[in-house]
N, CA and C atoms as a LAMMPS dump frame, in Angstrom:
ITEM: TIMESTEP
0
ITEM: NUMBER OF ATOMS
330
ITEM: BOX BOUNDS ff ff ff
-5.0000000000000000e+02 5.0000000000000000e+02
-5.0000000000000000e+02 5.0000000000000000e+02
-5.0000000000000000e+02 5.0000000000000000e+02
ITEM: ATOMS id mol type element x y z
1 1 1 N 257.967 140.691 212.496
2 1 2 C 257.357 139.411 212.786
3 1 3 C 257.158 138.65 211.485
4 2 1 N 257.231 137.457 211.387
5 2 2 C 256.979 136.318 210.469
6 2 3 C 255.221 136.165 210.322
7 3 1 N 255.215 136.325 208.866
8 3 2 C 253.821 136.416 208.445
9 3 3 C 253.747 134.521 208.12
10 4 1 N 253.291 134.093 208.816
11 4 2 C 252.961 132.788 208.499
12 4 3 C 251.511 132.856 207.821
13 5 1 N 251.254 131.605 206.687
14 5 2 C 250.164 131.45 205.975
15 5 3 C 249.452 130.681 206.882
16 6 1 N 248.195 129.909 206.624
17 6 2 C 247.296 127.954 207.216
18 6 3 C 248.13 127.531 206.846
19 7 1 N 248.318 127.265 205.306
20 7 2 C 249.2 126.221 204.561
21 7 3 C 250.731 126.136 204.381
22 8 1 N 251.339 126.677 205.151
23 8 2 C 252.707 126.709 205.656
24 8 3 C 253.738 125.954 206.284
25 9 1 N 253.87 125.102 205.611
26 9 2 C 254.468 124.274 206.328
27 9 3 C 255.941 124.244 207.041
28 10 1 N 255.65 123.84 208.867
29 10 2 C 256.546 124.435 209.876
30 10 3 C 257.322 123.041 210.228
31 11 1 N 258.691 122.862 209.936
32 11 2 C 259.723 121.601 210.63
33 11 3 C 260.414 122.187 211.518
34 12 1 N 260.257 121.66 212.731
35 12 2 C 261.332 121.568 213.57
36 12 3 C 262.363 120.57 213.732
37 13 1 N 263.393 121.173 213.641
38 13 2 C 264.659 120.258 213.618
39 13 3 C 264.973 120.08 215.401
40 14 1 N 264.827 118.763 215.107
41 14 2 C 264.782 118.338 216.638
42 14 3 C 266.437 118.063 217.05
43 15 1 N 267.795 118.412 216.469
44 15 2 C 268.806 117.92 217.209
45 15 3 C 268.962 119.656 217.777
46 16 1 N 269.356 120.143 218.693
47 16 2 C 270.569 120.974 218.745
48 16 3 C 271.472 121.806 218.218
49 17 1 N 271.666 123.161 217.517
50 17 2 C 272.789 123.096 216.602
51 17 3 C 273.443 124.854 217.354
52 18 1 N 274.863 124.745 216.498
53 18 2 C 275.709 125.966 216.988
54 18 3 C 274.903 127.254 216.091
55 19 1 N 274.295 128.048 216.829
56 19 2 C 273.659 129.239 215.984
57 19 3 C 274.719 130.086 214.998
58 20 1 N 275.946 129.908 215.494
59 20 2 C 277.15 130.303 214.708
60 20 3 C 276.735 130.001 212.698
61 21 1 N 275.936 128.591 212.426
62 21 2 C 275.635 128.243 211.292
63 21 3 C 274.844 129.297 210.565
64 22 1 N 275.278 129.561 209
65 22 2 C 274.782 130.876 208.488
66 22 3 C 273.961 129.846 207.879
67 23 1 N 273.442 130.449 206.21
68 23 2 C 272.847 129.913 205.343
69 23 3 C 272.866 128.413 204.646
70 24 1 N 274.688 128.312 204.42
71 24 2 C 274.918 127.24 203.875
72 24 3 C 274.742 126.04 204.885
73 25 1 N 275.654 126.012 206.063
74 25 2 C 275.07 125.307 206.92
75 25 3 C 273.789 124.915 207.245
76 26 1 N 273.214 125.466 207.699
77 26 2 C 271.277 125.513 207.624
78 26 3 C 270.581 124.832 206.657
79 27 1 N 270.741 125.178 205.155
80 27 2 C 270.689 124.79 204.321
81 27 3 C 271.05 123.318 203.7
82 28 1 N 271.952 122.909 204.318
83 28 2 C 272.776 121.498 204.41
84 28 3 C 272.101 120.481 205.244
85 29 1 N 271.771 120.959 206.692
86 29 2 C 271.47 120.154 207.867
87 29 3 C 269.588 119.757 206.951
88 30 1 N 268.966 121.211 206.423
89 30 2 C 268.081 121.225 205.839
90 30 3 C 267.813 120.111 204.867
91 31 1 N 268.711 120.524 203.951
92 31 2 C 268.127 119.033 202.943
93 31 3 C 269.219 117.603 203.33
94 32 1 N 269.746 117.674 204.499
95 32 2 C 269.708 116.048 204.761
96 32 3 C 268.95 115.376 205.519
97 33 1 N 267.854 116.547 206.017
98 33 2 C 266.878 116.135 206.839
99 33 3 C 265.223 115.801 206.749
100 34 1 N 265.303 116.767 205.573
101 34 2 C 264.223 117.371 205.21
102 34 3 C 264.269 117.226 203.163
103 35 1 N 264.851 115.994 202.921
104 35 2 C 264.933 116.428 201.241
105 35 3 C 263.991 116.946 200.712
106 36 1 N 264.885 117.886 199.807
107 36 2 C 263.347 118.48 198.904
108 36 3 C 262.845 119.693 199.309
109 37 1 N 262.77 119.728 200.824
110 37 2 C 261.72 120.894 200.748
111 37 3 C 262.488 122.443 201.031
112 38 1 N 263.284 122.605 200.522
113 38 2 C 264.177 123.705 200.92
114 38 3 C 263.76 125.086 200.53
115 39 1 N 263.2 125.111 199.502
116 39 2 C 262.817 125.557 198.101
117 39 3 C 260.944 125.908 198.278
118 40 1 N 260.516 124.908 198.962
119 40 2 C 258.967 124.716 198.892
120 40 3 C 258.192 125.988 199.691
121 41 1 N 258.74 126.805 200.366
122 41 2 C 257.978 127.682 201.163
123 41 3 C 257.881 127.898 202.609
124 42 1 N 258.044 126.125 203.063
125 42 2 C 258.371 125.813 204.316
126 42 3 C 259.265 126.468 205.386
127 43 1 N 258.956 126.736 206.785
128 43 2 C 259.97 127.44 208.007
129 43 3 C 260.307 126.481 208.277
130 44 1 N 261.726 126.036 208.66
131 44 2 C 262.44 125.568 209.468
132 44 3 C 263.126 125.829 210.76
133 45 1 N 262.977 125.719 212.237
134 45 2 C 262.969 126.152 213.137
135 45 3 C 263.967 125.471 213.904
136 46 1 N 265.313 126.188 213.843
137 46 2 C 266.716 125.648 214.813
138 46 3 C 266.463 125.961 215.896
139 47 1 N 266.867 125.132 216.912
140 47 2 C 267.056 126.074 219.067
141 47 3 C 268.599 125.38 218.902
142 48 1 N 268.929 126.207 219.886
143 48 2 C 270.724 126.008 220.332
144 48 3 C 270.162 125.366 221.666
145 49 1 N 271.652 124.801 222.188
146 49 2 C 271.131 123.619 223.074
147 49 3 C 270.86 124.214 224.759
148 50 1 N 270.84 125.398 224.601
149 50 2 C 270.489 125.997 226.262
150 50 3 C 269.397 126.679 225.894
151 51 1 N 268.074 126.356 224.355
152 51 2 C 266.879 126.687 223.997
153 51 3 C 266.412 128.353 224.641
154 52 1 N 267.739 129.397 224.477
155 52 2 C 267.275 130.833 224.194
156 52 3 C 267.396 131.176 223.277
157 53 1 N 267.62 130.473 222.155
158 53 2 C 268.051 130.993 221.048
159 53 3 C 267.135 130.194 220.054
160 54 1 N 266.753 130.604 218.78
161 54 2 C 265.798 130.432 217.837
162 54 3 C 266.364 131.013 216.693
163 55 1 N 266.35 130.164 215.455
164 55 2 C 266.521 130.449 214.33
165 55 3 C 265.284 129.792 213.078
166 56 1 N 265.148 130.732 212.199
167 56 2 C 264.165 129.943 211.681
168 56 3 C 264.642 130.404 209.93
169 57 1 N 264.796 129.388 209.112
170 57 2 C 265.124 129.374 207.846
171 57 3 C 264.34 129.462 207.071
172 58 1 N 263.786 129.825 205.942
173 58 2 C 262.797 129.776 204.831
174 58 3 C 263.414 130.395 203.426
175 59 1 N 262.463 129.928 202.995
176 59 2 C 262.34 130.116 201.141
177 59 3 C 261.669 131.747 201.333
178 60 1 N 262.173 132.828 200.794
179 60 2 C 261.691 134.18 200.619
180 60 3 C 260.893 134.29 198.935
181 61 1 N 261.005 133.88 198.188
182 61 2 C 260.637 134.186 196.858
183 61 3 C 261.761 133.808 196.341
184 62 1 N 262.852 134.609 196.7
185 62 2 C 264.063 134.752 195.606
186 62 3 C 265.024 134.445 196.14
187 63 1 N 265.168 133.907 197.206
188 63 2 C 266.242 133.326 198.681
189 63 3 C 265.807 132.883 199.379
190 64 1 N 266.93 132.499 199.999
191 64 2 C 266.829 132.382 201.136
192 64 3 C 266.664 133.549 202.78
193 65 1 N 266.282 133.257 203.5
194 65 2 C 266.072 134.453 204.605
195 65 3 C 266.377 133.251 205.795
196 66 1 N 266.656 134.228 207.068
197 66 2 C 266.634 133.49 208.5
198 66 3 C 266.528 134.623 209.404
199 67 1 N 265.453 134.167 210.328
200 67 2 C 264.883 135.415 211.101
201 67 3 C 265.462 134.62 212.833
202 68 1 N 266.301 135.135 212.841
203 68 2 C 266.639 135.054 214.854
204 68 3 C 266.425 135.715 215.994
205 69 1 N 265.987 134.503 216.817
206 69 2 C 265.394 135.432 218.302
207 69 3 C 265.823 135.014 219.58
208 70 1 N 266.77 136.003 220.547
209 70 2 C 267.26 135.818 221.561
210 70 3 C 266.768 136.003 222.549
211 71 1 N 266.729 135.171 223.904
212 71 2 C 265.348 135.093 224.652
213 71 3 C 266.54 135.981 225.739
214 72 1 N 266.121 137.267 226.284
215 72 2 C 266.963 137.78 227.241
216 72 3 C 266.815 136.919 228.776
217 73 1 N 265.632 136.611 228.801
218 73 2 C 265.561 135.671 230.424
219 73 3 C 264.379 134.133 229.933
220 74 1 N 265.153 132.903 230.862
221 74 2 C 264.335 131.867 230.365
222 74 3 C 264.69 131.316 228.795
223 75 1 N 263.955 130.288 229.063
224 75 2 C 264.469 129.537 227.713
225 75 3 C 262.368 129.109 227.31
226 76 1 N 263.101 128.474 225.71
227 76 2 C 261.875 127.965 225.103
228 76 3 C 261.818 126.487 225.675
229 77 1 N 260.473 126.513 225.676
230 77 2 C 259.793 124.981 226.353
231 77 3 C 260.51 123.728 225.495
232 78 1 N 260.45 122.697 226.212
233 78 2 C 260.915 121.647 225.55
234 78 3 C 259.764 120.865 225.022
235 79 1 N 259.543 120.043 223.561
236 79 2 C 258.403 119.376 223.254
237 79 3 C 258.351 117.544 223.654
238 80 1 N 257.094 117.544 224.499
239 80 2 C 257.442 116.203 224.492
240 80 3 C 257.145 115.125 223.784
241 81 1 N 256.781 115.497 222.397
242 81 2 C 256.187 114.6 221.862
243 81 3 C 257.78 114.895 220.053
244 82 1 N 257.382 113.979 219.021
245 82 2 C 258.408 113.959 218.58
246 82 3 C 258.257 114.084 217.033
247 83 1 N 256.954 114.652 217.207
248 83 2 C 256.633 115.132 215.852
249 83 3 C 258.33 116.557 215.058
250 84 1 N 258.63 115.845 213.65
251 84 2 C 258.939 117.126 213.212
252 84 3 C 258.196 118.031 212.73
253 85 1 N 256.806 118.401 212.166
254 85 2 C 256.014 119.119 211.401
255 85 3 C 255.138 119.605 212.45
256 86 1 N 255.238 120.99 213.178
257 86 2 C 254.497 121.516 213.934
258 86 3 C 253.812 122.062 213.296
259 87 1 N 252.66 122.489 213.993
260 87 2 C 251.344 122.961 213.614
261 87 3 C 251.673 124.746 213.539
262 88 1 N 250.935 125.68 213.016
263 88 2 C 251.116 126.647 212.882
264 88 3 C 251.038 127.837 214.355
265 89 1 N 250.019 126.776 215.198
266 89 2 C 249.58 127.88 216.417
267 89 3 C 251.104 126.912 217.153
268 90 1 N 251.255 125.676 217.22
269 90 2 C 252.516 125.407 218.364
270 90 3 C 253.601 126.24 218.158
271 91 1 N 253.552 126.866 216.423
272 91 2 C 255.293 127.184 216.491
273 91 3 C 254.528 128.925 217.094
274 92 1 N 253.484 129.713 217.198
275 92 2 C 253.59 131.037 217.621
276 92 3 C 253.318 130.54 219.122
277 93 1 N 252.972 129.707 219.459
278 93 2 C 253.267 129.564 220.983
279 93 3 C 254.313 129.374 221.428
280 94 1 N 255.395 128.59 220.396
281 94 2 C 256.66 128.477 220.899
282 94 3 C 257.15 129.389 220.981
283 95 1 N 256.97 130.354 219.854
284 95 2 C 257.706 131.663 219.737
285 95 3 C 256.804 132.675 220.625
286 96 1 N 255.919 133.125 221.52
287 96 2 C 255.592 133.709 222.552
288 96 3 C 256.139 132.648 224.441
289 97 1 N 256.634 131.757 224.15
290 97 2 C 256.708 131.268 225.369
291 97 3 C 255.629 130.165 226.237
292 98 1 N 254.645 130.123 225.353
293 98 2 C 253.775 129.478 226.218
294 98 3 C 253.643 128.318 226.067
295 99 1 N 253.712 127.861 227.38
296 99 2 C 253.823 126.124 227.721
297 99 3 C 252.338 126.083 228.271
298 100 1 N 251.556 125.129 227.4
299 100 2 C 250.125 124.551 227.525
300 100 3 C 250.596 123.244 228.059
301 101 1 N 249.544 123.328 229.28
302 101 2 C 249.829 121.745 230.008
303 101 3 C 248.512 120.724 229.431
304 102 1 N 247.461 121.276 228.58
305 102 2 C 246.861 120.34 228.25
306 102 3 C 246.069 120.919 226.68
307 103 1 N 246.152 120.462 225.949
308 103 2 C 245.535 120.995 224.872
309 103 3 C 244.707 119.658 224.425
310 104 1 N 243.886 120.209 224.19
311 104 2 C 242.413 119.691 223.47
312 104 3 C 241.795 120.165 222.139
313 105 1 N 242.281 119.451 221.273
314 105 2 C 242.698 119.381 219.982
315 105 3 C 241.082 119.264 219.361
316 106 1 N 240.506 120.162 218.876
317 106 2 C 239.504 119.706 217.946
318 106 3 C 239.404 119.356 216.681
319 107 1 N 238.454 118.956 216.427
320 107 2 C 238.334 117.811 214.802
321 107 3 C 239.094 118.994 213.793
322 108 1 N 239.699 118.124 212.706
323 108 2 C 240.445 118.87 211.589
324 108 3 C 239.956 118.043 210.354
325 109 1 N 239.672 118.868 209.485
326 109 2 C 239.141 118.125 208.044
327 109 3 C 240.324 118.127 207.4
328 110 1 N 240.733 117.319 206.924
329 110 2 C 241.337 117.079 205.864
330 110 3 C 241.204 117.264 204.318
């Protein structure tokens, strides 16, 4: 499992892509999307377009890494809102399956 930090910052790449894409690819779609932060610490979170499939890219220390997860039945929820920078609990909900029909967001300090 992916040890996520608070301060971790999570992008979801909202197009579609062929999971076939290794590092360099990933890496590419990454900083034309996302300049800059390739490097920074940040997960980046691919779905293929029938959303059983999950890829997620990051900075390891000394590399790059990509951790993939194949959903044997069902797919991952679709988001309806259009944020790229998910929050840390949406992306382990994404990654357990669970579709919240109403969340009630409490105060966040900045």
């Amino acid at each position: 499992m992916l040890a996520i930090g608070a301060a971790t910052r999570i992008f979801l790449f909202r197009e579609t892509i062929d999971m076939r894409k290794g590092f360099e690819s990933l890496s590419g779609l990454v900083e034309s999307a996302f300049t800059g932060e390739l490097t920074t610490g940040a997960y980046f979170v691919f779905l293929n377009w029938k959303r059983d499939r999950l890829k997620v890219l990051y900075w390891d220390i000394d590399g790059l890494a990509i951790w993939y997860k194949r959903l044997e039945k069902g797919s991952y929820p679709k988001r309806h809102n259009d944020d790229v920078i998910i929050e840390r609990k949406d992306f382990l909900m994404l990654l357990e399956g669970v579709t919240p029909k109403r969340i009630q967001k409490r105060f966040r300090i900045s």
